[in-house]
C-alpha positions as CSV (number, residue, x, y, z in Angstrom):
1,X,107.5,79.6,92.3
2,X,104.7,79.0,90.3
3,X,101.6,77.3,91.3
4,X,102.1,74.4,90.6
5,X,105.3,74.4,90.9
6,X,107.6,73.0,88.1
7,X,110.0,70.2,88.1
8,X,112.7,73.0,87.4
9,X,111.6,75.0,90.3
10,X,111.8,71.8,92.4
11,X,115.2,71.4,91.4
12,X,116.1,75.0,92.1
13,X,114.6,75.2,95.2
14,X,116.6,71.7,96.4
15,X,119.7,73.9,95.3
16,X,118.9,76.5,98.1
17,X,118.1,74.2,100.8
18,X,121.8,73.0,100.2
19,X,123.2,76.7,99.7
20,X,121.5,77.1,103.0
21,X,123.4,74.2,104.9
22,X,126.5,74.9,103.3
23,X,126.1,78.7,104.0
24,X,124.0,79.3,106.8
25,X,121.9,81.8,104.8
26,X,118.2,82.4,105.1
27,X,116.2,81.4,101.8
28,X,113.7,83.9,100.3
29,X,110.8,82.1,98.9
30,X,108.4,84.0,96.3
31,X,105.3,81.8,96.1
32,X,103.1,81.5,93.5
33,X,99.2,82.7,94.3
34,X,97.7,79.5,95.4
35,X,97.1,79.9,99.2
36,X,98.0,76.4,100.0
37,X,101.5,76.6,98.0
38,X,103.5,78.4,101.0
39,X,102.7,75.5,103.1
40,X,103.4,73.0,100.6
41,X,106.9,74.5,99.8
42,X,107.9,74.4,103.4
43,X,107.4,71.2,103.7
44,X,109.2,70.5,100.7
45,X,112.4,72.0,102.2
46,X,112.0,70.5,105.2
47,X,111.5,66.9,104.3
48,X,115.3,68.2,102.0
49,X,116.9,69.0,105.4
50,X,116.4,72.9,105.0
51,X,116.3,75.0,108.3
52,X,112.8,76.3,108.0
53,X,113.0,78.7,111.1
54,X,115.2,80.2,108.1
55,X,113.0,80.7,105.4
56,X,111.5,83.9,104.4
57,X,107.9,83.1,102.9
58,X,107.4,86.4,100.5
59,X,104.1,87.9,99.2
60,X,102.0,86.6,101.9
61,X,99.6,89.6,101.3
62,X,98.6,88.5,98.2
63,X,98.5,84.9,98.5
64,X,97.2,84.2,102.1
65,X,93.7,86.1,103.0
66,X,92.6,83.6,106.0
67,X,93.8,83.5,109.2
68,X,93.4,80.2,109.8
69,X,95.7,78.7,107.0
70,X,98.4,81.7,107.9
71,X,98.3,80.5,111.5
72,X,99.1,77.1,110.0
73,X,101.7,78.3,108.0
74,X,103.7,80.9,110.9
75,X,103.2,77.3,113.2
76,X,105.6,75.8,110.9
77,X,108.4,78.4,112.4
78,X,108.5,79.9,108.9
79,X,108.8,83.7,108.9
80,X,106.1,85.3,107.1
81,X,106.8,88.3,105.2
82,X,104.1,91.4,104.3
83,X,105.8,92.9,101.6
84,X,103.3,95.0,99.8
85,X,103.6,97.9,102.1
86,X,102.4,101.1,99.9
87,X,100.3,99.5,97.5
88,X,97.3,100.8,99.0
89,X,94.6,99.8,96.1
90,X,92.8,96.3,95.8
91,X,93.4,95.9,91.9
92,X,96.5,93.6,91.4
93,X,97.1,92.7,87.5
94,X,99.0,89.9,88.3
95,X,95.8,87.9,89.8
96,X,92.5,88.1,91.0
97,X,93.0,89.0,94.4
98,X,91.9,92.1,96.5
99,X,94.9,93.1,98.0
100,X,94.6,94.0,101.7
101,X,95.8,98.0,102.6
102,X,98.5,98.9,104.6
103,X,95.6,99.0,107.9
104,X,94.5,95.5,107.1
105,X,98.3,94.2,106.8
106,X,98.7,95.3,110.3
107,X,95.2,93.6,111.4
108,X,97.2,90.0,110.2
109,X,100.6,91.0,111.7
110,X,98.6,91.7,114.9
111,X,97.0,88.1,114.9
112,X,100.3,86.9,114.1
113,X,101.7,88.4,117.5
114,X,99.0,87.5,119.5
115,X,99.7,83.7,118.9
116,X,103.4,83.6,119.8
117,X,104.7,84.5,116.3
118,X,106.3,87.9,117.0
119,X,109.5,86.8,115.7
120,X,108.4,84.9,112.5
121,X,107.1,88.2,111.2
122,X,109.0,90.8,108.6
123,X,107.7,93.9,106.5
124,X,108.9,95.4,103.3
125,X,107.6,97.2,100.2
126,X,109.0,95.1,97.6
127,X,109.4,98.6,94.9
128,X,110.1,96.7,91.8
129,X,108.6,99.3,89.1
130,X,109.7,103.0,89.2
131,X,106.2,104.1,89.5
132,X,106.7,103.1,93.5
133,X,109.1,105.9,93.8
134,X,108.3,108.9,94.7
135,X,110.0,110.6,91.6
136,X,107.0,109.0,89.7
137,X,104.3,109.5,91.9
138,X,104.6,106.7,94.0
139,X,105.2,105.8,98.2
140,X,108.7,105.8,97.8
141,X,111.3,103.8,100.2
142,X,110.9,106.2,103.1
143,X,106.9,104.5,103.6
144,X,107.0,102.3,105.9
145,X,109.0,104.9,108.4
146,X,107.4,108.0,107.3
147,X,103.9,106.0,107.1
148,X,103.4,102.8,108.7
149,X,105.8,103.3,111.4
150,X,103.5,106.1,113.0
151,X,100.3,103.7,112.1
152,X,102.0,101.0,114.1
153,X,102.1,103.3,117.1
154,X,98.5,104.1,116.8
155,X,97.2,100.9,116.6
156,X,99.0,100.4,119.8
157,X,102.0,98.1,119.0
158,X,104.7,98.3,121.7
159,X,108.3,99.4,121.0
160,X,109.4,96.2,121.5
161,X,106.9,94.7,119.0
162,X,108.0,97.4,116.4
163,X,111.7,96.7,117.2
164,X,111.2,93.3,116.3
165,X,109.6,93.8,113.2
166,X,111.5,96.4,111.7
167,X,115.3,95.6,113.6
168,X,115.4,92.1,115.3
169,X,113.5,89.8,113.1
170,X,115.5,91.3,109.8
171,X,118.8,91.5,111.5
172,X,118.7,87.7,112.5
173,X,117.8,86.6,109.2
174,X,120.3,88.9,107.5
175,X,123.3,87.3,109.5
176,X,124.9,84.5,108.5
177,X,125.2,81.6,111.0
């Protein structure tokens, strides 16, 4: 989506809620880079009837940076997704942002757990260029085991927190119900 979001967008977006009733199937939502947009959006699909527990809110490390409005946000029973596992630099082209690292991702994802929101919580590296693979100098797809999975350990998240994270959370929003 883009911020502000277009009447197109709307209309699209009104599709997938009823894909998502029809189907059962979790909705990914890319937002645009206005912090308050996430929130907005989820109240847009559920005053259309969508099942927000359901809803996948993407690129949350480059569009929420407070903890107070992603609080708000995970309340809504939303899952929030860190997706820019890897990137590991502030610059971002696509906005002026400084993106939080890999360390700092965790920091959120920890605040997250601590107020009930353990299962509203999903990870992912979103490689859309080749230069993310390794073959070009980049993480590759094997970072967030090879990497962050050890990092997770250290910064003493439990089994059972990384299980939910990396297995659980995924697995139930993968499945059709």
């Amino acid at each position: 989506c883009s911020a502000p979001w277009t009447e197109l967008e709307k209309r699209v977006m009104r599709g997938a809620v009823l894909a998502q009733m029809e189907s059962g199937a979790s909705i990914s939502v890319h937002p645009g880079a206005d912090p308050d947009q996430p929130l907005c959006i989820v109240d847009f699909i559920t005053e259309a009837g969508g099942d927000v527990e359901r809803v996948i809110m993407c690129h949350i490390d480059r569009t929420i940076f407070d903890r107070d409005r992603l609080l708000r946000l995970a309340d809504t029973g939303c899952v929030i997704e860190y997706d820019f596992f890897g990137m590991e630099k502030t610059y971002w082209p696509l906005g002026d942002v400084d993106l939080p690292n890999d360390g700092m991702r965790l920091q959120a994802i920890r605040a997250l757990i601590e107020h009930g929101h353990l299962s509203r919580v999903v990870i992912s590296q979103d490689i859309c260029r080749k230069t993310r693979l390794t073959r070009f100098g980049g993480h590759g797809y094997s970072h967030i085991m090879v990497n962050v999975l050890p990092l997770m350990r250290s910064r003493s998240f439990s089994e059972g927190e990384i299980d939910a994270v990396l297995v659980e959370n995924p697995r139930r929003l993968l499945t059709i119900v």
